[in-house]
C-alpha positions as CSV (number, residue, x, y, z in Angstrom):
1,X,200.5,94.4,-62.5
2,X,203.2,92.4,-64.1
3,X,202.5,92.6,-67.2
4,X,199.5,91.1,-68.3
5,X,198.2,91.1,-71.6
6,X,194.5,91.3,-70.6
7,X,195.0,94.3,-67.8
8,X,193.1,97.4,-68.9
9,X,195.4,100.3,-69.3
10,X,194.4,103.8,-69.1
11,X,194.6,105.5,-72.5
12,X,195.4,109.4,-72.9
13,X,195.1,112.1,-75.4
14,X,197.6,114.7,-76.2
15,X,196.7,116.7,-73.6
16,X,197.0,114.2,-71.0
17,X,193.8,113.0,-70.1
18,X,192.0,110.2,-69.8
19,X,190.0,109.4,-72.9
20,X,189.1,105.4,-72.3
21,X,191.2,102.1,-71.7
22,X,192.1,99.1,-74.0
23,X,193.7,95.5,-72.8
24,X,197.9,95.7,-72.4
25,X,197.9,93.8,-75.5
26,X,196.0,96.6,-77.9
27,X,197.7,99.4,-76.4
28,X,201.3,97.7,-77.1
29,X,199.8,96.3,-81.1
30,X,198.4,99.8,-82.0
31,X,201.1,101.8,-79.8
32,X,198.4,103.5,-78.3
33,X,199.3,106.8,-76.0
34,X,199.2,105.7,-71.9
35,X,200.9,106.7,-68.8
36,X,203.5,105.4,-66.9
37,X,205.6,105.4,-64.2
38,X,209.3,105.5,-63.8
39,X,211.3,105.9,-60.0
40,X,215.1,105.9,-60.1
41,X,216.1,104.3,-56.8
42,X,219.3,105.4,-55.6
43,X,221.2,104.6,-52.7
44,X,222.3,106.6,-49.3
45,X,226.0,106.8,-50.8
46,X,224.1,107.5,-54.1
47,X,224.7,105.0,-56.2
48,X,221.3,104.2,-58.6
49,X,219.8,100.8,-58.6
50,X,220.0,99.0,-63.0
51,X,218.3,96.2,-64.1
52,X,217.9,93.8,-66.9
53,X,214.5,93.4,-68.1
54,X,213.6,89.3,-68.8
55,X,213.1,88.0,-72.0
56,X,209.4,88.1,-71.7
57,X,208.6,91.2,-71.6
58,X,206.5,93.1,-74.0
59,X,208.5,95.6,-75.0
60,X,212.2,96.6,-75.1
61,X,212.7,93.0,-74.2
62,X,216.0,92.2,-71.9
63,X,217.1,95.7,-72.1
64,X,219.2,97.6,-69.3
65,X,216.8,99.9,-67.1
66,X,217.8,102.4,-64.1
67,X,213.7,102.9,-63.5
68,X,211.6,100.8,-61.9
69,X,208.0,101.6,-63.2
70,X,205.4,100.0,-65.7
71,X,201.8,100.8,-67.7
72,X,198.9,103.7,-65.5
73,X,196.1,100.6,-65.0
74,X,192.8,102.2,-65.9
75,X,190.9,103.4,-63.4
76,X,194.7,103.9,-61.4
77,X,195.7,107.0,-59.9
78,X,199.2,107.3,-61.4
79,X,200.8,108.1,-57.8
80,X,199.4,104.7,-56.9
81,X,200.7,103.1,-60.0
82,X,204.4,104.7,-58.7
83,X,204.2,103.3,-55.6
84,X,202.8,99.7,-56.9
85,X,205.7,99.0,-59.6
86,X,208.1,100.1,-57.0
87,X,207.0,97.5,-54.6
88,X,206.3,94.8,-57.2
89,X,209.1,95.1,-59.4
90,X,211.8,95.9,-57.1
91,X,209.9,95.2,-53.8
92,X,210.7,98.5,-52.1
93,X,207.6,99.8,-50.2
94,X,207.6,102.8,-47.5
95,X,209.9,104.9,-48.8
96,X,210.0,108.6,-49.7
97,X,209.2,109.6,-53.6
98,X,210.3,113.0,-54.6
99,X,208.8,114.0,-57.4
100,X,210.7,114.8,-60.7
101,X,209.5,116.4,-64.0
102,X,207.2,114.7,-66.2
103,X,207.5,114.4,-69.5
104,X,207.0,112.3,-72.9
105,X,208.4,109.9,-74.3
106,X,207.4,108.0,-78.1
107,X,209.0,106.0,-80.8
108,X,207.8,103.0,-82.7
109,X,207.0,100.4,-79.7
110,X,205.9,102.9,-77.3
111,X,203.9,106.8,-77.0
112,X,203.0,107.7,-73.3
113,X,203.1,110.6,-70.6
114,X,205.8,109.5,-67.7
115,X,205.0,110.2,-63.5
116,X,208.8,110.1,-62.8
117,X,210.1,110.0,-59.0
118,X,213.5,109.4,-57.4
119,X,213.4,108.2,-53.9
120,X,216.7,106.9,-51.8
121,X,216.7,102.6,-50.6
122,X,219.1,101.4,-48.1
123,X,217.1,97.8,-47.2
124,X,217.4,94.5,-49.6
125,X,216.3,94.8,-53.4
126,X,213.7,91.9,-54.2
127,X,213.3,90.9,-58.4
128,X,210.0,90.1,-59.3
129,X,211.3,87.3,-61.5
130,X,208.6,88.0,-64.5
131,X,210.2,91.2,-64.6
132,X,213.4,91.6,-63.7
133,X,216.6,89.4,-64.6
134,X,219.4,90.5,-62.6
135,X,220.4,94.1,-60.9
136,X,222.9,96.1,-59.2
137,X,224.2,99.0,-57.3
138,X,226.2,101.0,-59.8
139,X,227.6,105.1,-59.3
140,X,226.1,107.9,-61.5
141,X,229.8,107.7,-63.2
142,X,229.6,104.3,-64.0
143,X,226.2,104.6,-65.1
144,X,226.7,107.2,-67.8
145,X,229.4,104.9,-69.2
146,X,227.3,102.2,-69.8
147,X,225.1,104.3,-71.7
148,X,227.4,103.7,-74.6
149,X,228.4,100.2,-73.8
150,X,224.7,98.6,-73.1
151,X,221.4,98.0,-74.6
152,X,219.4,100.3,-72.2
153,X,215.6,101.3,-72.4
154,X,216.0,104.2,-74.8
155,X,212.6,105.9,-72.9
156,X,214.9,105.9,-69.6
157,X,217.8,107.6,-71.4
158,X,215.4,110.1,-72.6
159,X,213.7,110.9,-69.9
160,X,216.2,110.7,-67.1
161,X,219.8,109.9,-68.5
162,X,220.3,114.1,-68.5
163,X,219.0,113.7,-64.6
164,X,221.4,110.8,-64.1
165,X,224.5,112.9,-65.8
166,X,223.9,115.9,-63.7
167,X,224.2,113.5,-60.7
168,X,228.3,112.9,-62.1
Protein backbone atom coordinates (compact mmCIF):
# COMPACT_ATOMS: atom_id res chain seq x y z
CA UNK A 1 0.00 0.00 0.00
CA UNK A 2 3.05 1.98 -0.20
CA UNK A 3 2.83 3.85 2.41
CA UNK A 4 0.22 6.17 2.53
CA UNK A 5 -0.57 8.42 5.20
CA UNK A 6 -4.40 8.24 4.80
CA UNK A 7 -4.57 4.19 4.44
CA UNK A 8 -6.54 2.71 7.35
CA UNK A 9 -4.45 0.37 9.33
CA UNK A 10 -5.79 -2.39 11.41
CA UNK A 11 -5.20 -1.64 15.14
CA UNK A 12 -4.67 -4.57 17.76
CA UNK A 13 -4.80 -5.08 21.39
CA UNK A 14 -2.49 -7.04 23.57
CA UNK A 15 -4.00 -10.01 22.80
CA UNK A 16 -3.82 -9.72 19.26
CA UNK A 17 -7.01 -8.84 17.95
CA UNK A 18 -8.56 -6.44 16.12
CA UNK A 19 -10.00 -3.67 18.12
CA UNK A 20 -10.64 -0.80 15.30
CA UNK A 21 -8.37 1.11 12.62
CA UNK A 22 -6.89 4.61 12.47
CA UNK A 23 -5.16 6.46 9.18
CA UNK A 24 -1.13 5.36 8.73
CA UNK A 25 -0.49 8.68 9.95
CA UNK A 26 -2.22 8.33 13.67
CA UNK A 27 -0.99 4.97 14.09
CA UNK A 28 2.82 6.08 13.37
CA UNK A 29 2.05 9.83 15.74
CA UNK A 30 0.55 7.97 18.69
CA UNK A 31 2.70 4.59 18.09
CA UNK A 32 -0.34 2.82 18.13
CA UNK A 33 -0.11 -1.31 18.36
CA UNK A 34 -0.83 -2.93 14.51
CA UNK A 35 0.26 -5.85 12.56
CA UNK A 36 2.73 -6.40 10.10
CA UNK A 37 4.34 -8.42 7.84
CA UNK A 38 7.84 -9.35 7.28
CA UNK A 39 9.27 -12.33 4.46
CA UNK A 40 13.00 -12.85 4.28
CA UNK A 41 13.59 -13.79 0.64
CA UNK A 42 16.39 -15.93 0.20
CA UNK A 43 17.89 -17.37 -2.66
CA UNK A 44 18.32 -21.24 -4.21
CA UNK A 45 22.17 -21.03 -3.13
CA UNK A 46 20.69 -19.28 -0.01
CA UNK A 47 21.90 -16.11 0.01
CA UNK A 48 19.01 -13.49 1.58
CA UNK A 49 17.77 -10.56 -0.40
CA UNK A 50 18.89 -6.57 1.89
CA UNK A 51 17.58 -3.42 1.14
CA UNK A 52 17.89 0.13 1.84
CA UNK A 53 14.73 1.74 2.78
CA UNK A 54 14.38 5.59 0.82
CA UNK A 55 14.48 8.57 2.55
CA UNK A 56 10.74 8.91 2.61
CA UNK A 57 9.65 6.58 4.53
CA UNK A 58 7.81 6.93 7.70
CA UNK A 59 9.76 5.30 9.95
CA UNK A 60 13.28 3.94 10.37
CA UNK A 61 13.95 6.07 7.38
CA UNK A 62 16.94 4.75 4.89
CA UNK A 63 17.75 1.99 7.20
CA UNK A 64 19.22 -1.49 6.00
CA UNK A 65 16.30 -4.24 5.92
CA UNK A 66 16.59 -8.19 5.08
CA UNK A 67 12.41 -8.26 5.23
CA UNK A 68 10.29 -7.21 2.72
CA UNK A 69 6.85 -6.48 4.53
CA UNK A 70 4.78 -3.29 5.63
CA UNK A 71 1.56 -2.12 7.92
CA UNK A 72 -1.92 -5.20 8.19
CA UNK A 73 -4.49 -2.63 6.15
CA UNK A 74 -7.75 -2.78 8.01
CA UNK A 75 -10.07 -4.90 6.95
CA UNK A 76 -6.75 -7.07 5.47
CA UNK A 77 -6.20 -10.68 6.15
CA UNK A 78 -2.58 -10.52 7.29
CA UNK A 79 -1.68 -13.59 4.81
CA UNK A 80 -2.88 -11.28 2.08
CA UNK A 81 -0.91 -8.35 3.43
CA UNK A 82 2.32 -11.04 3.16
CA UNK A 83 1.74 -11.79 -0.06
CA UNK A 84 0.91 -7.96 -1.26
CA UNK A 85 4.21 -6.25 0.21
CA UNK A 86 6.15 -9.06 -1.30
CA UNK A 87 4.88 -8.36 -4.67
CA UNK A 88 4.80 -4.56 -4.28
CA UNK A 89 7.90 -3.94 -2.56
CA UNK A 90 10.13 -6.35 -4.04
CA UNK A 91 7.84 -7.50 -6.97
CA UNK A 92 8.09 -11.26 -6.25
CA UNK A 93 4.55 -12.83 -6.71
CA UNK A 94 3.88 -16.87 -6.93
CA UNK A 95 6.12 -18.07 -4.85
CA UNK A 96 6.08 -20.42 -1.75
CA UNK A 97 5.82 -18.68 1.94
CA UNK A 98 6.76 -20.97 4.74
CA UNK A 99 5.64 -19.78 7.71
CA UNK A 100 7.94 -18.66 10.58
CA UNK A 101 7.13 -17.78 14.26
CA UNK A 102 5.42 -14.71 15.11
CA UNK A 103 6.24 -12.57 17.43
CA UNK A 104 6.44 -8.71 18.82
CA UNK A 105 8.28 -6.22 18.32
CA UNK A 106 8.07 -2.36 20.16
CA UNK A 107 10.21 0.61 20.89
CA UNK A 108 9.62 4.33 20.57
CA UNK A 109 8.57 4.64 16.67
CA UNK A 110 6.92 1.41 16.51
CA UNK A 111 4.53 -1.46 18.74
CA UNK A 112 2.95 -4.29 16.51
CA UNK A 113 2.37 -8.16 16.25
CA UNK A 114 4.74 -9.52 13.12
CA UNK A 115 3.24 -12.44 10.33
CA UNK A 116 6.86 -13.50 9.47
CA UNK A 117 7.51 -15.86 6.32
CA UNK A 118 10.65 -16.98 4.43
CA UNK A 119 10.10 -18.09 1.00
CA UNK A 120 13.20 -18.97 -1.66
CA UNK A 121 13.32 -16.31 -5.25
CA UNK A 122 15.38 -17.29 -8.19
CA UNK A 123 13.59 -14.72 -10.90
CA UNK A 124 14.58 -10.79 -11.16
CA UNK A 125 14.11 -8.55 -7.96
CA UNK A 126 11.87 -5.31 -8.97
CA UNK A 127 12.20 -2.00 -6.26
CA UNK A 128 9.20 -0.25 -5.84
CA UNK A 129 11.07 3.09 -5.91
CA UNK A 130 8.85 4.80 -3.04
CA UNK A 131 10.11 2.10 -1.07
CA UNK A 132 13.11 0.69 -1.71
CA UNK A 133 16.60 2.43 -2.60
CA UNK A 134 18.98 -0.11 -3.61
CA UNK A 135 19.31 -4.09 -2.79
CA UNK A 136 21.37 -7.11 -2.99
CA UNK A 137 22.11 -10.78 -2.83
CA UNK A 138 24.24 -11.14 0.22
CA UNK A 139 25.25 -14.81 2.31
CA UNK A 140 23.79 -15.43 5.84
CA UNK A 141 27.72 -14.86 6.80
CA UNK A 142 27.99 -11.70 5.31
CA UNK A 143 24.75 -10.65 6.59
CA UNK A 144 25.51 -11.16 10.32
CA UNK A 145 28.59 -8.98 9.71
CA UNK A 146 26.84 -6.12 8.68
CA UNK A 147 24.80 -6.29 11.62
CA UNK A 148 27.58 -4.45 13.35
CA UNK A 149 28.74 -2.39 10.49
CA UNK A 150 25.11 -0.94 9.16
CA UNK A 151 22.16 0.99 10.20
CA UNK A 152 19.62 -1.90 9.96
CA UNK A 153 15.77 -1.97 10.96
CA UNK A 154 16.29 -2.82 14.62
CA UNK A 155 12.51 -4.74 14.41
CA UNK A 156 14.27 -7.12 11.69
CA UNK A 157 17.26 -7.83 13.96
CA UNK A 158 14.90 -8.61 16.66
CA UNK A 159 12.69 -10.60 15.11
CA UNK A 160 14.72 -12.59 12.66
CA UNK A 161 18.53 -11.68 13.04
CA UNK A 162 18.67 -15.04 15.56
CA UNK A 163 16.88 -16.87 12.34
CA UNK A 164 19.39 -15.32 10.02
CA UNK A 165 22.53 -16.47 12.44
CA UNK A 166 21.27 -19.94 12.68
CA UNK A 167 21.37 -19.96 8.82
CA UNK A 168 25.62 -19.34 9.32
Amino acid sequence: MNGSTDELVALLDDGNQVIGAAPRSVMRRDNLRHSATGVLVRNPAGDIYVHRRTPTKDVYPSRYDFAAGGVVAAGEDPFDAVVRELEEELGIAGVELKRLPEGDYADENTRYHAYLYTCVWDGPVRHQPEEVAWGAWMSPAELVTKFDEWAFMPDSVGLLGAYVRSLV
